[in-house]
C-alpha positions in Angstrom: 13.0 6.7 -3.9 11.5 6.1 -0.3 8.4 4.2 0.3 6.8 3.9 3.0 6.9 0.5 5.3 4.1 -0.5 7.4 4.2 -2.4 10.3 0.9 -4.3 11.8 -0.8 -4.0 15.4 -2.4 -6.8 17.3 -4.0 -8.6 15.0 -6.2 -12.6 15.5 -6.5 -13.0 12.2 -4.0 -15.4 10.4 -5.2 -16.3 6.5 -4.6 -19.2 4.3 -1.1 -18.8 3.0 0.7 -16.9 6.1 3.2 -17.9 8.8 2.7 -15.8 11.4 3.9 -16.6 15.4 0.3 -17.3 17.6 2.8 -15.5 20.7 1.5 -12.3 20.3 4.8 -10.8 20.8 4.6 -11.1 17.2 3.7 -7.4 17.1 6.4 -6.1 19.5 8.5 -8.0 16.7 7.3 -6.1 14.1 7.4 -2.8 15.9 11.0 -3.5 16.5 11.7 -4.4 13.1 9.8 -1.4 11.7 11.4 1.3 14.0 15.1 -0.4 13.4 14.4 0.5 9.4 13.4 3.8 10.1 16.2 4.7 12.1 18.8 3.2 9.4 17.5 5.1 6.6 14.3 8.1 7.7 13.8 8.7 3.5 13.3 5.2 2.4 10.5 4.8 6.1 7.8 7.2 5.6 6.6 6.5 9.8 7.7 5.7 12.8 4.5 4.4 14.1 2.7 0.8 13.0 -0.8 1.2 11.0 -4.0 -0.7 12.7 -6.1 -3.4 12.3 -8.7 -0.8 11.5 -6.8 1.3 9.0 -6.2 -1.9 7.5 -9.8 -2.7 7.0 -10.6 0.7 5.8 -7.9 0.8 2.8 -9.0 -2.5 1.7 -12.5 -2.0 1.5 -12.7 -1.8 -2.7 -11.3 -5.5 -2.6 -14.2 -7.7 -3.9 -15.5 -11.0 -2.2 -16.4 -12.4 -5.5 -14.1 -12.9 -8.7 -10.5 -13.5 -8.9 -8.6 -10.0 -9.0 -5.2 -8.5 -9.2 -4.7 -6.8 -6.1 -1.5 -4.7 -6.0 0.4 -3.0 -3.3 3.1 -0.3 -3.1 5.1 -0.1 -0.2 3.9 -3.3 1.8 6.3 -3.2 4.7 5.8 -5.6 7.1 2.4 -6.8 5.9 -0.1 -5.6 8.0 -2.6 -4.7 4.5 -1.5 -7.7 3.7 -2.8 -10.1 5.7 -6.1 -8.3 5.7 -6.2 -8.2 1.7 -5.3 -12.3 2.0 -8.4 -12.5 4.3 -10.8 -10.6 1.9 -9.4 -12.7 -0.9 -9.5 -16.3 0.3 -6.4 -17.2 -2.0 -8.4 -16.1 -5.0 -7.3 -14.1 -7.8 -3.5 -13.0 -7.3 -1.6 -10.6 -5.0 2.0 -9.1 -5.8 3.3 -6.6 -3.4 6.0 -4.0 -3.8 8.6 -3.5 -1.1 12.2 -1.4 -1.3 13.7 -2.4 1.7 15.5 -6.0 1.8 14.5 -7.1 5.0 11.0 -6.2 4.9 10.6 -7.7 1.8 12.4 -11.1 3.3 10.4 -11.0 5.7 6.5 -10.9 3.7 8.0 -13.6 1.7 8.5 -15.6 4.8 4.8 -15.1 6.3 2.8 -14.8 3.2 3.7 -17.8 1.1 0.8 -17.0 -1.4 1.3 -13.4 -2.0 4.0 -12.4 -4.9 6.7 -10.1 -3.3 8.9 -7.8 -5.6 11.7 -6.1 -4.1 11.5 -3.3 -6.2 10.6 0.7 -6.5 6.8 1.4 -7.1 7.9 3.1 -10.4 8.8 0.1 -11.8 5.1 -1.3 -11.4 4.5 -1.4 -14.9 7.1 -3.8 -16.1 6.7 -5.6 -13.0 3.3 -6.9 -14.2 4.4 -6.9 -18.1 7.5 -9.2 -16.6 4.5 -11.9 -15.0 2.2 -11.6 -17.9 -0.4 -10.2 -15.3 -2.4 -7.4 -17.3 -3.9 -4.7 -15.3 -4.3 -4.3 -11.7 -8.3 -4.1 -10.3 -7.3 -2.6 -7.3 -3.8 -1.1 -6.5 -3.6 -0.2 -2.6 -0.9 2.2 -1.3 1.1 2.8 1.9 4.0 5.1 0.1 4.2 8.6 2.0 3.2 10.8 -0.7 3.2 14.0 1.2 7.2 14.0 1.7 7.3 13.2 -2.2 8.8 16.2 -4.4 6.4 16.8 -7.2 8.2 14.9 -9.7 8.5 11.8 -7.7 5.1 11.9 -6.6 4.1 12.5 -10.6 6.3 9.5 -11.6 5.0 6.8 -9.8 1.2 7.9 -10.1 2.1 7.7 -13.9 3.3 4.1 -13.2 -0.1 3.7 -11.1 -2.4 4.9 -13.6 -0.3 3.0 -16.9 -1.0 -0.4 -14.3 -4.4 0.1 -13.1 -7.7 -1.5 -15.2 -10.2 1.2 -16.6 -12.3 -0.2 -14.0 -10.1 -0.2 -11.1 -9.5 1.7 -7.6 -6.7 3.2 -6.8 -6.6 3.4 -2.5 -4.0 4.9 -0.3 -3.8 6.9 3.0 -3.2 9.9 4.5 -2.3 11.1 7.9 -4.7 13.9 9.3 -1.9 16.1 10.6 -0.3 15.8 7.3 -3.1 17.2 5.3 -2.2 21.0 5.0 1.6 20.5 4.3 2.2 21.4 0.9 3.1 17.8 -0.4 -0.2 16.5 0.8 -2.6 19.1 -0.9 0.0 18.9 -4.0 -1.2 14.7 -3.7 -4.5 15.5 -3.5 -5.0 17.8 -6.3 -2.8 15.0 -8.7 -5.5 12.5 -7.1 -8.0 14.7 -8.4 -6.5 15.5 -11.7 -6.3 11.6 -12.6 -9.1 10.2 -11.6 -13.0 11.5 -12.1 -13.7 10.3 -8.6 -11.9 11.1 -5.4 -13.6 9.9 -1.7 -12.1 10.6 1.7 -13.3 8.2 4.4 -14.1 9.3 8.0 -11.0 9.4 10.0 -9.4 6.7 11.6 -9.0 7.7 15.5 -7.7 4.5 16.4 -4.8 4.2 14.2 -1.3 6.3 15.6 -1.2 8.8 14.1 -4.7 9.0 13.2 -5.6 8.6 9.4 -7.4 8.5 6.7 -8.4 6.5 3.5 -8.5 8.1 0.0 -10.6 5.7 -3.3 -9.9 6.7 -6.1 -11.7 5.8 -9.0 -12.4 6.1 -13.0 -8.6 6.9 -14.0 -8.4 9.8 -16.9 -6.5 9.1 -19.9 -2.6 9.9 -19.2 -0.3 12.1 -20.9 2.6 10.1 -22.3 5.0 12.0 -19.7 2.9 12.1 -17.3 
């Protein structure tokens, strides 16, 4: 099942509990990384192109400054929402992220020593938290490419999200803004809307390549056993 990898821009920020390189050809590093993925296996990549500093701000907005919660991600890549979710956290509460590919995953277990890195398929989310004893995610944040999902891969793992996310929680992703009339993507966004009483778009982010935007989604419905 593909999910999609993210790689980060220029970024001055370094949280508590990363080993990032101060050379900033850091993100040429990354970018190199990213695009070598991509080219050994296009279905498992869902883009070409790194997501930026402000993308990354945008997606993690729902992360709280107080409290200690479970933030979750799908599809963390090379870590770019990660660092900025390890910066609105401060080392509280607990972070596990998701990643398919080896390396990628080898690689946030190298610079994030606090964060909890599964090499696993999203699906699996629900006994990946079972598995830790971790209860319910507050906020689960997602970088998978939804719009190149077939329906029932796209129904699968939103079933996984929505049997892992608290009644309170926000379920946050992103979309690309040339993507949004291909049949996948509107497919996405009417399963959004049929699993969760609230559905917000943000503004669209000009700066990132290709330009994007956030989806929150909150107040998950009650699933259907198969769903």
């Amino acid at each position: 099942m593909p999910q999609l990898a993210l790689c980060q821009t220029k970024s001055t920020r370094h949280p508590k509990g990363t080993d990032f390189d101060s050379d900033p050809s850091t993100t040429r590093s990354d970018s190199t990384v990213f695009l070598q993925q991509w080219m050994k296996d296009p279905s498992q990549i869902g883009a070409i192109a790194p997501s930026s500093n402000w993308l990354s701000r945008a997606i993690t907005a729902p992360v709280p400054e107080h409290g200690n919660p479970l933030v979750v991600e799908l599809g963390a890549g090379t870590g770019p929402f990660t660092e900025e979710i390890q910066r609105r956290t401060g080392g509280r509460g607990r972070h596990l992220a998701i990643e398919l590919n080896v390396r990628l995953a080898g690689l946030l277990r190298k610079r994030f020593t606090q964060v909890e890195v599964v090499e696993s398929d999203a699906i699996n989310l629900p006994a990946i938290l079972a598995d830790r004893d971790a209860g319910k995610a507050d906020i689960i944040v997602s970088s998978l490419p939804w719009s190149v999902f077939t329906s029932h891969t796209q129904r699968d793992i939103m079933g996984a999200v929505l049997r892992s996310l608290s009644p309170t929680g926000v379920f946050t992703t992103f979309a690309y803004r040339h993507a949004a009339p291909i049949p996948g993507a509107r497919r996405f966004r009417r399963l959004l809307n049929e699993h969760f009483e609230e559905v917000v778009a943000g503004r669209t982010v000009w700066r990132n390549l290709p330009p994007a935007y956030v989806l929150h989604a909150r107040r998950p419905r009650t699933i259907h056993p198969t769903a």
